[in-house]
PDB file of N, CA, C, O and CB in Angstrom:
ATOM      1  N   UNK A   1      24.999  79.609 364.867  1.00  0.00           N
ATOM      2  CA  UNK A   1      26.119  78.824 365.335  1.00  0.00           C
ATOM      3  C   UNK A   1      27.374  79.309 364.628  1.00  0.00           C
ATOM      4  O   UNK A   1      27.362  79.519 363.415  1.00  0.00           O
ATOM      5  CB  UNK A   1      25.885  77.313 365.093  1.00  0.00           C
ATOM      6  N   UNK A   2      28.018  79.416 365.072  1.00  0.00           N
ATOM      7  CA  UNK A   2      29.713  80.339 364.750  1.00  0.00           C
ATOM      8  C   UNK A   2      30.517  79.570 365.937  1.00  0.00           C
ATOM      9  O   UNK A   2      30.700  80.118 367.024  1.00  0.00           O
ATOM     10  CB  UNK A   2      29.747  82.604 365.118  1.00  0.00           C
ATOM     11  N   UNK A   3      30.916  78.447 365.690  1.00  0.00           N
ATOM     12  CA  UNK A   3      32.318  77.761 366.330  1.00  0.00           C
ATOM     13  C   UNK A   3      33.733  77.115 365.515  1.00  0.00           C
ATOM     14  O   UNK A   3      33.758  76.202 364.690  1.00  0.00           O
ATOM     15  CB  UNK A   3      31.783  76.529 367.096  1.00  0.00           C
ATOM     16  N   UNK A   4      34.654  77.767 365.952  1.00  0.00           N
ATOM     17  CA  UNK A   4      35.929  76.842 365.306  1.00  0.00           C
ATOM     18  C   UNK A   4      36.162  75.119 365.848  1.00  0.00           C
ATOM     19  O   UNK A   4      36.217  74.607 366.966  1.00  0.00           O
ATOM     20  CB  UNK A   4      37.468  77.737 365.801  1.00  0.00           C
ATOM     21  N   UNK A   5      36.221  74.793 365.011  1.00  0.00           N
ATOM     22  CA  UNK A   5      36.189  73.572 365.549  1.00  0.00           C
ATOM     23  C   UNK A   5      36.845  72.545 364.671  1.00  0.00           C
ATOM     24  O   UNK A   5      36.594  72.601 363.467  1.00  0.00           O
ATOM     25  CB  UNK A   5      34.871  73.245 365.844  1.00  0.00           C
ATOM     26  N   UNK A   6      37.568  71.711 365.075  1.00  0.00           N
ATOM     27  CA  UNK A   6      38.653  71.071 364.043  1.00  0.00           C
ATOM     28  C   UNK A   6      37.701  69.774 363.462  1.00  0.00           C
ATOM     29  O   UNK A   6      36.583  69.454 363.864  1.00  0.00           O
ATOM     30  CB  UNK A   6      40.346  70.469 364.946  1.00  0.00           C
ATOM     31  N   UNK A   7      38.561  69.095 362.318  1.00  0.00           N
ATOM     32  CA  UNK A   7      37.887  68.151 361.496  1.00  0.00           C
ATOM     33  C   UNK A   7      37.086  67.198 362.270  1.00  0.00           C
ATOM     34  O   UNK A   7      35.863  67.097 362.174  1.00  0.00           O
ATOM     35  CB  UNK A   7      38.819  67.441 360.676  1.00  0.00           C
ATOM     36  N   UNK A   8      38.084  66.276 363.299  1.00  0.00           N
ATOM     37  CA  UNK A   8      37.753  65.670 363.907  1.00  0.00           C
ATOM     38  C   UNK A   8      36.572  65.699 364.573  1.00  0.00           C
ATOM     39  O   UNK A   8      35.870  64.689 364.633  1.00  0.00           O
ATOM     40  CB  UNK A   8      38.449  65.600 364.316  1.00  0.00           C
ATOM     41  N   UNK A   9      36.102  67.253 365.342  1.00  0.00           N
ATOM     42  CA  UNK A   9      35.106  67.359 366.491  1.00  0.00           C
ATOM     43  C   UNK A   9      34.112  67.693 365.330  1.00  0.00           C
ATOM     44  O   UNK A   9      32.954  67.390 365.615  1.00  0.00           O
ATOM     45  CB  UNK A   9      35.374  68.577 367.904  1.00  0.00           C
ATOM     46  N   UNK A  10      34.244  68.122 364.365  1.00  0.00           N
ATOM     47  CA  UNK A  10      32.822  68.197 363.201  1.00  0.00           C
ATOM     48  C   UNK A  10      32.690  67.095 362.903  1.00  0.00           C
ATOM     49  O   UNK A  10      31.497  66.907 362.665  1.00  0.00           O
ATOM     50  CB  UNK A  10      32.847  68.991 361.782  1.00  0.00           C
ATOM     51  N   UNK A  11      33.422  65.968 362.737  1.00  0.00           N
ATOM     52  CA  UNK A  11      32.897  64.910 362.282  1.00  0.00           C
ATOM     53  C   UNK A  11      32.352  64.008 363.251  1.00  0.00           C
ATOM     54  O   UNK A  11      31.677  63.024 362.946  1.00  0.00           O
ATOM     55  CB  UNK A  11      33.730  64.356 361.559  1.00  0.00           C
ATOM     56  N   UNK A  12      32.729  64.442 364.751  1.00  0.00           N
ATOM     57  CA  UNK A  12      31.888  63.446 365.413  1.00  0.00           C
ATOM     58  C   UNK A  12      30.676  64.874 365.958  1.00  0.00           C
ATOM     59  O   UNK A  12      29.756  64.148 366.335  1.00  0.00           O
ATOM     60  CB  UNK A  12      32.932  62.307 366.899  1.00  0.00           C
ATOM     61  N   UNK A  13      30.421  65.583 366.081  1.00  0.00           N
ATOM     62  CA  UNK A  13      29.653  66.328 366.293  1.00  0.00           C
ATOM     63  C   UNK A  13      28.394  66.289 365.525  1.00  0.00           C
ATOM     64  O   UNK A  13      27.345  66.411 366.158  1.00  0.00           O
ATOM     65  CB  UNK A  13      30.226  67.273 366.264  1.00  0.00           C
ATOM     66  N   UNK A  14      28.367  66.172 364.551  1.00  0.00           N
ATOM     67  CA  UNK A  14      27.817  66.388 363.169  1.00  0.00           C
ATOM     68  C   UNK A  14      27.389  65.198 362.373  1.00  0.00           C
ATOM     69  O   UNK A  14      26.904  65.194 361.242  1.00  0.00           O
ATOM     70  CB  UNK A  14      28.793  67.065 362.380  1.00  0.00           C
ATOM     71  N   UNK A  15      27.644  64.226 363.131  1.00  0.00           N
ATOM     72  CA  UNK A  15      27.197  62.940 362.324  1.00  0.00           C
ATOM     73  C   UNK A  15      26.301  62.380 361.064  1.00  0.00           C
ATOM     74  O   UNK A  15      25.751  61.371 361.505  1.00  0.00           O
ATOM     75  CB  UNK A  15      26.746  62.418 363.072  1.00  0.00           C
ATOM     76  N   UNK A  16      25.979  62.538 359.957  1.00  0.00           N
ATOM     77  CA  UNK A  16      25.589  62.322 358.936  1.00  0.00           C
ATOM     78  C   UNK A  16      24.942  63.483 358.607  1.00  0.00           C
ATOM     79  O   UNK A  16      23.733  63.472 358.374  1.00  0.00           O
ATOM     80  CB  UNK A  16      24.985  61.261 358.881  1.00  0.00           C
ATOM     81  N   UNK A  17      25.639  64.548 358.557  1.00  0.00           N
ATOM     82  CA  UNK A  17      24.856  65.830 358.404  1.00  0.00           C
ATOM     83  C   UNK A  17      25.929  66.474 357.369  1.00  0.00           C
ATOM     84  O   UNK A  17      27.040  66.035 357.070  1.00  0.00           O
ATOM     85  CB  UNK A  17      24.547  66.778 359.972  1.00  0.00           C
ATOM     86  N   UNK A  18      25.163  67.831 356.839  1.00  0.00           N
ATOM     87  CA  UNK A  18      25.734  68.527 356.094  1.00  0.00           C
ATOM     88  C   UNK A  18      26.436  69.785 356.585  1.00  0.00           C
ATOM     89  O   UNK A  18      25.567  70.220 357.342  1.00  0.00           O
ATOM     90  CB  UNK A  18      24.933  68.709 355.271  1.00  0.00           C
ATOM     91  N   UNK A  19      27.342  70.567 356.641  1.00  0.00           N
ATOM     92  CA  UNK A  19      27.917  70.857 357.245  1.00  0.00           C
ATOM     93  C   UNK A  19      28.504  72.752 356.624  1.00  0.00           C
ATOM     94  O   UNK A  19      28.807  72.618 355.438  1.00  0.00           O
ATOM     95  CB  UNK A  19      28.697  69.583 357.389  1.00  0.00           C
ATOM     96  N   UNK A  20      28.629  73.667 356.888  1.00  0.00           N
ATOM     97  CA  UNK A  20      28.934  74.834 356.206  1.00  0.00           C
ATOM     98  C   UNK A  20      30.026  75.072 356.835  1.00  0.00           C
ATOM     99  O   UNK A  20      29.813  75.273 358.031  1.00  0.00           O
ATOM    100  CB  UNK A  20      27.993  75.913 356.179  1.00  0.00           C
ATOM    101  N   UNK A  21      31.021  75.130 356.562  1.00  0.00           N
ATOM    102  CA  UNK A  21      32.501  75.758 356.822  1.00  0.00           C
ATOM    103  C   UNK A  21      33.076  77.373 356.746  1.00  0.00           C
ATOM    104  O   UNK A  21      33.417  77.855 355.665  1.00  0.00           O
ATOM    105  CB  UNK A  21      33.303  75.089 355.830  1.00  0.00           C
ATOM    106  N   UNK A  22      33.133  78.042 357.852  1.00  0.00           N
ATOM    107  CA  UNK A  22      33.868  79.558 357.175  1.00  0.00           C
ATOM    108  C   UNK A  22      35.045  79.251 357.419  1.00  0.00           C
ATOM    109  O   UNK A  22      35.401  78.392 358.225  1.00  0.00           O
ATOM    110  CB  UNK A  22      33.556  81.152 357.829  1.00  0.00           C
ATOM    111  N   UNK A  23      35.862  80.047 356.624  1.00  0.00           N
ATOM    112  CA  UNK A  23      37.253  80.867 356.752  1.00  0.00           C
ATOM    113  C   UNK A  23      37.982  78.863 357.320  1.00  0.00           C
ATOM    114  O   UNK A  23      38.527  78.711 358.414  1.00  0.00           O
ATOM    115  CB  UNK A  23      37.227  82.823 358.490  1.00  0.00           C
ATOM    116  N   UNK A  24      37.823  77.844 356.470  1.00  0.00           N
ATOM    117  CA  UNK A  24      37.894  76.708 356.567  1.00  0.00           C
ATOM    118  C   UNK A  24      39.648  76.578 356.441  1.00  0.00           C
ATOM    119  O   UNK A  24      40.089  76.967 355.359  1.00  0.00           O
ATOM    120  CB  UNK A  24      36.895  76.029 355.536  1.00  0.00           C
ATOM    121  N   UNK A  25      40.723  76.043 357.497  1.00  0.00           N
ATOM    122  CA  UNK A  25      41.992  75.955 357.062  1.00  0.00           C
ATOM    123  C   UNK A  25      42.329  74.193 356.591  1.00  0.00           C
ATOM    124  O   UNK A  25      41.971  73.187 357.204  1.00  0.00           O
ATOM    125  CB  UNK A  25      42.954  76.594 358.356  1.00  0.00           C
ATOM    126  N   UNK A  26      43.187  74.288 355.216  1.00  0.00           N
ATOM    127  CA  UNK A  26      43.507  73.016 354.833  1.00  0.00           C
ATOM    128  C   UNK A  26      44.575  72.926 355.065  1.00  0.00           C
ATOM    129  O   UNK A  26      45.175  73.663 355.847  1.00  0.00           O
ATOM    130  CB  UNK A  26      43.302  72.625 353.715  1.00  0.00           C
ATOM    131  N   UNK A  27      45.344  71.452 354.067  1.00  0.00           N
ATOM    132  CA  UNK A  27      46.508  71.138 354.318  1.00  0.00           C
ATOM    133  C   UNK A  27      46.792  71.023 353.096  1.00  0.00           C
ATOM    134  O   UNK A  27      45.813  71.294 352.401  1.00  0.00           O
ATOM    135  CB  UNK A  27      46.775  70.152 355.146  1.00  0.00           C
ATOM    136  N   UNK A  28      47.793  70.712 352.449  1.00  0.00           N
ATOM    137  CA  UNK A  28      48.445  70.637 351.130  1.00  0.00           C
ATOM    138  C   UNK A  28      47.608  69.741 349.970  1.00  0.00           C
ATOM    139  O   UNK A  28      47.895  69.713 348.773  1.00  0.00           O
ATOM    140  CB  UNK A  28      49.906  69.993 351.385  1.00  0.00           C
ATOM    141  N   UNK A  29      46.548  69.048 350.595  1.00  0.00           N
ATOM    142  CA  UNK A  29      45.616  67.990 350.055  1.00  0.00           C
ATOM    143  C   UNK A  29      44.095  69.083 349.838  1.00  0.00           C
ATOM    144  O   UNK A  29      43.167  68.632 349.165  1.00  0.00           O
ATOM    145  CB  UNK A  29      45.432  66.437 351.396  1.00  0.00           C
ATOM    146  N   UNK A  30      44.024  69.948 350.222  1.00  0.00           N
ATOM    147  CA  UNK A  30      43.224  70.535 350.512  1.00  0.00           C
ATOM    148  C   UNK A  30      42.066  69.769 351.465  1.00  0.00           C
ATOM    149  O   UNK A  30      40.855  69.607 351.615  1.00  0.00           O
ATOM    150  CB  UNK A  30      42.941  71.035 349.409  1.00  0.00           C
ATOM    151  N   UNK A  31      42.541  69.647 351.652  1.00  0.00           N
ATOM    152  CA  UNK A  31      41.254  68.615 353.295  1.00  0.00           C
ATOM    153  C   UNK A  31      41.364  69.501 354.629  1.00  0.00           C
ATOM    154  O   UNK A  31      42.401  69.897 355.161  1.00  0.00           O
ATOM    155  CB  UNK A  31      42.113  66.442 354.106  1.00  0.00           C
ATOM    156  N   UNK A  32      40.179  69.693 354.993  1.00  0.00           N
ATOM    157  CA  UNK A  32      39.898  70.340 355.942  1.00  0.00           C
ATOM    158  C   UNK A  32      40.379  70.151 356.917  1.00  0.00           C
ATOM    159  O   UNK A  32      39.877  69.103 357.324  1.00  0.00           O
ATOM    160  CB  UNK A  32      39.006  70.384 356.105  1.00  0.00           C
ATOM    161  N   UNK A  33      41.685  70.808 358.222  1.00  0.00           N
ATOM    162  CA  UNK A  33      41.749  70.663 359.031  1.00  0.00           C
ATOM    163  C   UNK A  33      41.207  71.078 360.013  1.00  0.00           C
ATOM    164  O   UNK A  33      41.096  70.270 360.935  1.00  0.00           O
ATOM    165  CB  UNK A  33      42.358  70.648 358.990  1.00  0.00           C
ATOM    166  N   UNK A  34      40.609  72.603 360.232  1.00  0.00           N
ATOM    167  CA  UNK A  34      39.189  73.062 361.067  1.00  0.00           C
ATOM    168  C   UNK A  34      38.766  74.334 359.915  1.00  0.00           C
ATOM    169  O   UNK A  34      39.125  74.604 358.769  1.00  0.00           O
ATOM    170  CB  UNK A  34      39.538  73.795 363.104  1.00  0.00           C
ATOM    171  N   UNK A  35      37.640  75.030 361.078  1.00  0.00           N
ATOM    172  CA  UNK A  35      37.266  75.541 360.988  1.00  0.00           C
ATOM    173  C   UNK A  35      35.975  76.177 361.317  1.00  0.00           C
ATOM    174  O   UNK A  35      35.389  75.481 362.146  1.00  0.00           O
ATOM    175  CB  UNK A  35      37.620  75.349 360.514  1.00  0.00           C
ATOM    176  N   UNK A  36      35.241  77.329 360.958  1.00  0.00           N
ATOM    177  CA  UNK A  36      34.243  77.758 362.012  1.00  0.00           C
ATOM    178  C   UNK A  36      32.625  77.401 361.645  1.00  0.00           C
ATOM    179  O   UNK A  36      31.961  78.112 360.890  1.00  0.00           O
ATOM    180  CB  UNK A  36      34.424  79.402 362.198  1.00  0.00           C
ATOM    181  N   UNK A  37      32.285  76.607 362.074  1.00  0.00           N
ATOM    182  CA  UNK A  37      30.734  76.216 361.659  1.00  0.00           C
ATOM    183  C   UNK A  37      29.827  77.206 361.625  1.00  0.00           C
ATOM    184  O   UNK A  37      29.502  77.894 362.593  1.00  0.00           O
ATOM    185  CB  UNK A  37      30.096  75.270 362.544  1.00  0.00           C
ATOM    186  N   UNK A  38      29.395  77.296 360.486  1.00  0.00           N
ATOM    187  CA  UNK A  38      28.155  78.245 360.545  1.00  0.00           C
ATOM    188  C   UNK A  38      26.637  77.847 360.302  1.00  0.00           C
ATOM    189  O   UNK A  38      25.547  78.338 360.595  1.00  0.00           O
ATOM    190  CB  UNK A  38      28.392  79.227 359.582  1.00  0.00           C
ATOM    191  N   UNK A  39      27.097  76.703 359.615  1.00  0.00           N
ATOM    192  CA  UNK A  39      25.596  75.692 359.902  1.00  0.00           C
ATOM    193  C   UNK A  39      26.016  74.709 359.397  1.00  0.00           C
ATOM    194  O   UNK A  39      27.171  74.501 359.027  1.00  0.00           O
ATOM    195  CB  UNK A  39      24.054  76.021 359.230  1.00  0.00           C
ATOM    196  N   UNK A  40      24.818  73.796 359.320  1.00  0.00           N
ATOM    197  CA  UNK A  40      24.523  72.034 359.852  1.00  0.00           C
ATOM    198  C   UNK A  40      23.325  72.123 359.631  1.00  0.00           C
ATOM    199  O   UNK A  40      22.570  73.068 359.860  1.00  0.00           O
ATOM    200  CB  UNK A  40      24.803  71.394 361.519  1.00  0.00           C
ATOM    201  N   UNK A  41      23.046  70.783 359.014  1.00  0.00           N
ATOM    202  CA  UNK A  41      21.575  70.433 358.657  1.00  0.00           C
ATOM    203  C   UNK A  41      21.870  68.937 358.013  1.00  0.00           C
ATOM    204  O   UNK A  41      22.966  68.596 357.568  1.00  0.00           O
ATOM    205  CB  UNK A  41      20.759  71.656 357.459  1.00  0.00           C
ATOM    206  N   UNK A  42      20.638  68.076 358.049  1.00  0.00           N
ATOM    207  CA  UNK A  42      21.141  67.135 357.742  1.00  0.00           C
ATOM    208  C   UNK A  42      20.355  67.094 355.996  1.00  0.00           C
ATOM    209  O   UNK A  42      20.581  66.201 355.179  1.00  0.00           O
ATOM    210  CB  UNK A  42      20.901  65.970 358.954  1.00  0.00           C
ATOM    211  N   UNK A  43      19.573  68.108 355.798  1.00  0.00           N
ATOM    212  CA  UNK A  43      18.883  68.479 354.395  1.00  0.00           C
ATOM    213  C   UNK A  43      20.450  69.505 353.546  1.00  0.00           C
ATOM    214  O   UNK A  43      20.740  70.686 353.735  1.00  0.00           O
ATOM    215  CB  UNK A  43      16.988  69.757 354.809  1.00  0.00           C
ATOM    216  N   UNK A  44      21.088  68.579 352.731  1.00  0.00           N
ATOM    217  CA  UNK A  44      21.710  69.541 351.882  1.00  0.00           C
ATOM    218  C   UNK A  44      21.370  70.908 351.232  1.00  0.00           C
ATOM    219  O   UNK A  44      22.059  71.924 351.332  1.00  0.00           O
ATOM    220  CB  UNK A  44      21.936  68.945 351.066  1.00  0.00           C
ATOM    221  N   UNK A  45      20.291  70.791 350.599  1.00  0.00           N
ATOM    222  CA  UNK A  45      19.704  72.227 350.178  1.00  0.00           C
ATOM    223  C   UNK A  45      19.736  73.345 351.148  1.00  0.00           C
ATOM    224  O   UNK A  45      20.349  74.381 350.890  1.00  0.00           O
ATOM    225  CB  UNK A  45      18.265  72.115 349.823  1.00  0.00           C
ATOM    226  N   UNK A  46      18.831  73.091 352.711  1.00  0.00           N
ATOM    227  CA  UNK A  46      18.747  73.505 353.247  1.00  0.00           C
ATOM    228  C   UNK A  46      20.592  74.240 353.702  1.00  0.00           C
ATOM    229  O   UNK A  46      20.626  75.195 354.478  1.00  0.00           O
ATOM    230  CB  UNK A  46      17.822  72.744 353.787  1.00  0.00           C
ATOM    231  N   UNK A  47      21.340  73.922 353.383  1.00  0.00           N
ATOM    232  CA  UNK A  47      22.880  74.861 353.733  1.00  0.00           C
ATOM    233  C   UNK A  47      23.239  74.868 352.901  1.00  0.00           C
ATOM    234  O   UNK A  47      24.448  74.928 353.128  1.00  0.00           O
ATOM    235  CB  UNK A  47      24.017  74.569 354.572  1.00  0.00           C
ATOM    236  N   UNK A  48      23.041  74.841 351.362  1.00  0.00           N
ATOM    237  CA  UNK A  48      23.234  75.735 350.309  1.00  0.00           C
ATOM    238  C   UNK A  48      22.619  76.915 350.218  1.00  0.00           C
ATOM    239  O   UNK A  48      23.131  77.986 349.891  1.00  0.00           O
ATOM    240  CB  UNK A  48      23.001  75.217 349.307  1.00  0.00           C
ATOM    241  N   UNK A  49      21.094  76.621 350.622  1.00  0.00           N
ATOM    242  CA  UNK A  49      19.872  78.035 351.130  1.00  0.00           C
ATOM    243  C   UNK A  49      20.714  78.800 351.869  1.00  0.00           C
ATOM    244  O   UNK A  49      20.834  79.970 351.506  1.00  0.00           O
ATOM    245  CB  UNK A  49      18.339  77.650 352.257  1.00  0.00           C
ATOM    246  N   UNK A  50      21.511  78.325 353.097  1.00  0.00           N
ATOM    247  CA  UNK A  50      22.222  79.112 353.926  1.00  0.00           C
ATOM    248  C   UNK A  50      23.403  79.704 353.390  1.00  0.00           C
ATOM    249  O   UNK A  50      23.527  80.858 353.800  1.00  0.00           O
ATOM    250  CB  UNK A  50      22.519  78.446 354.983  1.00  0.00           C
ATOM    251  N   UNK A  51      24.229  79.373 352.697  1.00  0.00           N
ATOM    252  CA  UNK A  51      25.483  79.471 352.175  1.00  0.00           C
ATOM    253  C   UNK A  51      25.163  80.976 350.939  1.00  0.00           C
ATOM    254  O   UNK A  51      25.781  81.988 350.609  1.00  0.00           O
ATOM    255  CB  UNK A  51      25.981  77.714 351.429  1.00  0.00           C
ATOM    256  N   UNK A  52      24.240  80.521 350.697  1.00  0.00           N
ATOM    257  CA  UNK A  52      23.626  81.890 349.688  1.00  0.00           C
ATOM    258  C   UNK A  52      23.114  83.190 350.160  1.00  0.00           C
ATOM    259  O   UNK A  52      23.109  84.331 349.698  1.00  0.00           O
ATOM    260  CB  UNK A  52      22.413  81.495 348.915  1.00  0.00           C
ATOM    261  N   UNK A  53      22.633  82.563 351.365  1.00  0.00           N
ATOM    262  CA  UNK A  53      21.964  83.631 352.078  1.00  0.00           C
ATOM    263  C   UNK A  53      23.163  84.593 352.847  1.00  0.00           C
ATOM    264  O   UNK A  53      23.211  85.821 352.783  1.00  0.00           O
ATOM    265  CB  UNK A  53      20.857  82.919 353.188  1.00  0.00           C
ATOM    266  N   UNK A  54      24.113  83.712 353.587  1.00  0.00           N
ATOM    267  CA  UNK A  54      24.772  84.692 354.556  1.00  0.00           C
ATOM    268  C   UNK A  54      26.074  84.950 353.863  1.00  0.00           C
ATOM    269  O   UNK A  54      26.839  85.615 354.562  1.00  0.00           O
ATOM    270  CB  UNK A  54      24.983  84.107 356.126  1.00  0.00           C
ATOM    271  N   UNK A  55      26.490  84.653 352.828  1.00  0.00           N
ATOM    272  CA  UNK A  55      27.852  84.982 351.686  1.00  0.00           C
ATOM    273  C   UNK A  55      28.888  84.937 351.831  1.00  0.00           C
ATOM    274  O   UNK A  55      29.691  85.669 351.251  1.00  0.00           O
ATOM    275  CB  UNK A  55      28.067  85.999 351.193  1.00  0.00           C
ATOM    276  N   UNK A  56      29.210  83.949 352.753  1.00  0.00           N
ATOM    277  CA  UNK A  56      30.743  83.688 353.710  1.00  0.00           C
ATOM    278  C   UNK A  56      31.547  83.727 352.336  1.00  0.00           C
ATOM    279  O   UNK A  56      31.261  83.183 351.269  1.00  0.00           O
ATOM    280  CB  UNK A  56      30.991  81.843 354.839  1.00  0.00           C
ATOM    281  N   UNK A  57      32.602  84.500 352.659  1.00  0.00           N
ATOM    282  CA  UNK A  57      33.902  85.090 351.691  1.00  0.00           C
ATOM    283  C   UNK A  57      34.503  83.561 351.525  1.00  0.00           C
ATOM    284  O   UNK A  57      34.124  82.790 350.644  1.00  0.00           O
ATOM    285  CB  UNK A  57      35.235  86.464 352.596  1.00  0.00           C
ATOM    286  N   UNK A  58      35.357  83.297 352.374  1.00  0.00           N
ATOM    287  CA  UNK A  58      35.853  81.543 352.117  1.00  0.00           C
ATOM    288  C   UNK A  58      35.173  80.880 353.098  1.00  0.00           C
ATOM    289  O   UNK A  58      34.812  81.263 354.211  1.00  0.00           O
ATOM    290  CB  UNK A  58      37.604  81.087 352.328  1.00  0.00           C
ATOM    291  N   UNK A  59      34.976  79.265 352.229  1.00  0.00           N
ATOM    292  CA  UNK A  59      33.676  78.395 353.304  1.00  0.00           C
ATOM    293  C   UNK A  59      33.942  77.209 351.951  1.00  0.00           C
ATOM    294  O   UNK A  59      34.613  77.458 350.950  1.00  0.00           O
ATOM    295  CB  UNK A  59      31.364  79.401 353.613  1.00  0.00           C
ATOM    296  N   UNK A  60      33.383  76.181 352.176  1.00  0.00           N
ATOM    297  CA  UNK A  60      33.527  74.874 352.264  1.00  0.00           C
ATOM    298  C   UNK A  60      32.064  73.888 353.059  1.00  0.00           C
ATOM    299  O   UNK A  60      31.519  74.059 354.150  1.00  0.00           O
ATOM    300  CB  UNK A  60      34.954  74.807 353.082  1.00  0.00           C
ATOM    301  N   UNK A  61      31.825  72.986 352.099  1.00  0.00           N
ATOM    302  CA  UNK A  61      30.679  72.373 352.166  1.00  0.00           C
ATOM    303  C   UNK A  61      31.135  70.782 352.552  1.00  0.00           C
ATOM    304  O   UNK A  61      31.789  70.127 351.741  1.00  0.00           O
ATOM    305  CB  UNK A  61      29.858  72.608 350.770  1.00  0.00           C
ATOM    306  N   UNK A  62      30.798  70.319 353.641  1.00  0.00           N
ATOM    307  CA  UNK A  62      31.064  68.782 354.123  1.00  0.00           C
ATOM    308  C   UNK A  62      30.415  67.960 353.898  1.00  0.00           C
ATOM    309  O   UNK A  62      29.381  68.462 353.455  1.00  0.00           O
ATOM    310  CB  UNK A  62      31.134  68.500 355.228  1.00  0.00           C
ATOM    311  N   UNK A  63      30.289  66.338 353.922  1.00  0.00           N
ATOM    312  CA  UNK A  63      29.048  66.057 354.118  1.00  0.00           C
ATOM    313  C   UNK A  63      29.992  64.790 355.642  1.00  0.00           C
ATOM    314  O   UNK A  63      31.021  64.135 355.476  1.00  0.00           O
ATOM    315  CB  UNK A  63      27.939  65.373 352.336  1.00  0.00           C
ATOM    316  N   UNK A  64      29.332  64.855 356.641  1.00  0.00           N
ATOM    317  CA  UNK A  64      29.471  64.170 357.456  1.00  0.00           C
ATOM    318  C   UNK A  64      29.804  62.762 357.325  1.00  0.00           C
ATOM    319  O   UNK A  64      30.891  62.242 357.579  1.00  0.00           O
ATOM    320  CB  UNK A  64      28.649  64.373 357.970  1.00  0.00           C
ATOM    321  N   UNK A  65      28.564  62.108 356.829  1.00  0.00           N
ATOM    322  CA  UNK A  65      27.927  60.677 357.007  1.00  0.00           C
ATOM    323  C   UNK A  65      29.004  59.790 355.613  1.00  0.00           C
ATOM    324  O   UNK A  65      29.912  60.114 354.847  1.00  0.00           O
ATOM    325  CB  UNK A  65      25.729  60.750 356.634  1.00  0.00           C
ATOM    326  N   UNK A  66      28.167  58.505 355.945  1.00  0.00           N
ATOM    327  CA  UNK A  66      29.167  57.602 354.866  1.00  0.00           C
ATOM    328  C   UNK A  66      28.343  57.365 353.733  1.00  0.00           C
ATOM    329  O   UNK A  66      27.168  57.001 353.794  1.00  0.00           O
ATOM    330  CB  UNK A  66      29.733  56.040 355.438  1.00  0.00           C
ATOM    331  N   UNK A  67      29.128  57.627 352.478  1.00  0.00           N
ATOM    332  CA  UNK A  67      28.084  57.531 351.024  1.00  0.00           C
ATOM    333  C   UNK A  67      28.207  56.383 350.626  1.00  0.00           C
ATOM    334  O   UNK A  67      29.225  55.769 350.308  1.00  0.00           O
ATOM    335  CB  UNK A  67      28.375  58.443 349.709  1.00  0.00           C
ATOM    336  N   UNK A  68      26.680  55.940 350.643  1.00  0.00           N
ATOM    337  CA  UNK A  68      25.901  54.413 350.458  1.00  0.00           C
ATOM    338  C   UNK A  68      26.832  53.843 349.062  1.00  0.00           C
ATOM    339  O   UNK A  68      26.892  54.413 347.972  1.00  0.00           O
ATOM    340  CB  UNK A  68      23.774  54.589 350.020  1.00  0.00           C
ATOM    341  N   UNK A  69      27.383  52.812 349.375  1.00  0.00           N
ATOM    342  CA  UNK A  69      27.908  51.936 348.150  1.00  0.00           C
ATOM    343  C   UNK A  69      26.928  51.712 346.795  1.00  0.00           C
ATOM    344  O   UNK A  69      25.734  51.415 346.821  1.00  0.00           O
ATOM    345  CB  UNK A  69      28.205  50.445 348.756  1.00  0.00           C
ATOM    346  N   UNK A  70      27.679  51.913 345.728  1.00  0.00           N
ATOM    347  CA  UNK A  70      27.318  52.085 344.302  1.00  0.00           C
ATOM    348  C   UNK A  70      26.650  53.793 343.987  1.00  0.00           C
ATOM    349  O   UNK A  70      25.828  54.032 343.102  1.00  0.00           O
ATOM    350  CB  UNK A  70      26.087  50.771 343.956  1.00  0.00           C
ATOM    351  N   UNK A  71      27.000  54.415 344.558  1.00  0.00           N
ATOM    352  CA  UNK A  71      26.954  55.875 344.911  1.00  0.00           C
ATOM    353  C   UNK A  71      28.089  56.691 344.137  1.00  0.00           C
ATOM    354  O   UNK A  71      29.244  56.303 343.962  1.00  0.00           O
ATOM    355  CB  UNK A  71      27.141  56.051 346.516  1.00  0.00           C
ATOM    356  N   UNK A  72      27.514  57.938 343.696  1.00  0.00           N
ATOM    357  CA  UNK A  72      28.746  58.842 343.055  1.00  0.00           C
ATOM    358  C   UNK A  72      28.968  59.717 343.721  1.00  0.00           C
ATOM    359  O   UNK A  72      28.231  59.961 344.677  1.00  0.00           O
ATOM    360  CB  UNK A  72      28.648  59.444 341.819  1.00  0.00           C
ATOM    361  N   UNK A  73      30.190  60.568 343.398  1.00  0.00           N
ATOM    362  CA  UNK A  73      29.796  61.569 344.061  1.00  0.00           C
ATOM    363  C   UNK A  73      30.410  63.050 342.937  1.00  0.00           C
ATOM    364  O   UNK A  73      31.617  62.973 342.708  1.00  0.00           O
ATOM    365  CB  UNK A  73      30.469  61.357 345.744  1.00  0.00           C
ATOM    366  N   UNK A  74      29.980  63.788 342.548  1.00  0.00           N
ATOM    367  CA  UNK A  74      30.636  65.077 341.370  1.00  0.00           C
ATOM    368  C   UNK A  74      30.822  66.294 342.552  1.00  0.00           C
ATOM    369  O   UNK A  74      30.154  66.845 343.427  1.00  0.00           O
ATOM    370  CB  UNK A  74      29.183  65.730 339.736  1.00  0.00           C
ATOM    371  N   UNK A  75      32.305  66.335 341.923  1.00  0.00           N
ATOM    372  CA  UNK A  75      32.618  67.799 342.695  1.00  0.00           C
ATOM    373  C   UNK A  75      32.639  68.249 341.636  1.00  0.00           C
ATOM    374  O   UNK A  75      32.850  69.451 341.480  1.00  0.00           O
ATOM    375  CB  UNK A  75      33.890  68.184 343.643  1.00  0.00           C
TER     376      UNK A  75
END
């Protein structure tokens, strides 16, 4: 899968899934405004496995879904 596709249509596309971003364009916040999907999975590992494997130069990791209250999150 190789589509550009803006924030919006990944986030309803993609619904509680994890998400791999190439050549990802932001905005001054750095928040994703599109970019080209190269995978999706709703197993995180499983598109870090990917992210390692295929070595996208610039890319960006999403997570779709909503993180369960009393939840952290470390960037």
């Amino acid at each position: 899968m190789k589509e550009d596709l803006s924030f919006s249509e990944i986030m309803k596309r993609f619904d509680s899934e994890w998400v791999l971003i190439g050549d990802p364009e932001t905005d001054d916040g750095f928040n994703i405004k599109h970019g080209v999907v190269l995978w999706h999975s709703k197993d995180r590992d499983e598109v870090y496995r990917k992210a390692r494997e295929i070595k996208p130069v610039h890319s960006a990791i999403l997570y779709t879904g909503k993180i369960p209250e009393g939840e952290a999150v470390v960037l």
